[in-house]
C-alpha positions, 0 to 999 in steps of 0.5 A: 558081841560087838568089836570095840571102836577103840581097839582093845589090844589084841593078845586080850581079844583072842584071851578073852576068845579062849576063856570064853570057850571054857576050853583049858587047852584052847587058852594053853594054845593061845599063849603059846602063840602069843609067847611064840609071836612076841619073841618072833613077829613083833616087827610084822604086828607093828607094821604101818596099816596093820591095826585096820587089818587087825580090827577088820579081823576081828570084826570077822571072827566076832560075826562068825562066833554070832553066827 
């Protein structure tokens, strides 16, 4: 799995994490967090530099999962 270049948004990355798994509770999880985070933190997701960390974790999570 590869990290795209230009960034898929990243509530459908850690989505398409959890369907993946096959695992409901996970996916449950996951939009929860991301229904808790729209309502309480967009401020910090839209912060100046954040999208090179975003891209650089995910690229992290991805080599983890290949591993």
């Amino acid at each position: 799995m590869k990290v795209a270049t230009s960034p898929i948004p990243s509530g459908q990355f850690h989505r398409e994490i959890a369907r993946i798994s096959g695992n409901p509770i996970f996916s449950a999880i996951v939009e929860a967090m991301f229904g808790w985070a729209n309502e309480h933190h967009r401020s910090i997701v839209r912060a100046p530099g954040a999208e090179s960390v975003t891209l650089a974790e995910h690229e992290r999570i991805v080599q983890a999962i290949e591993q």
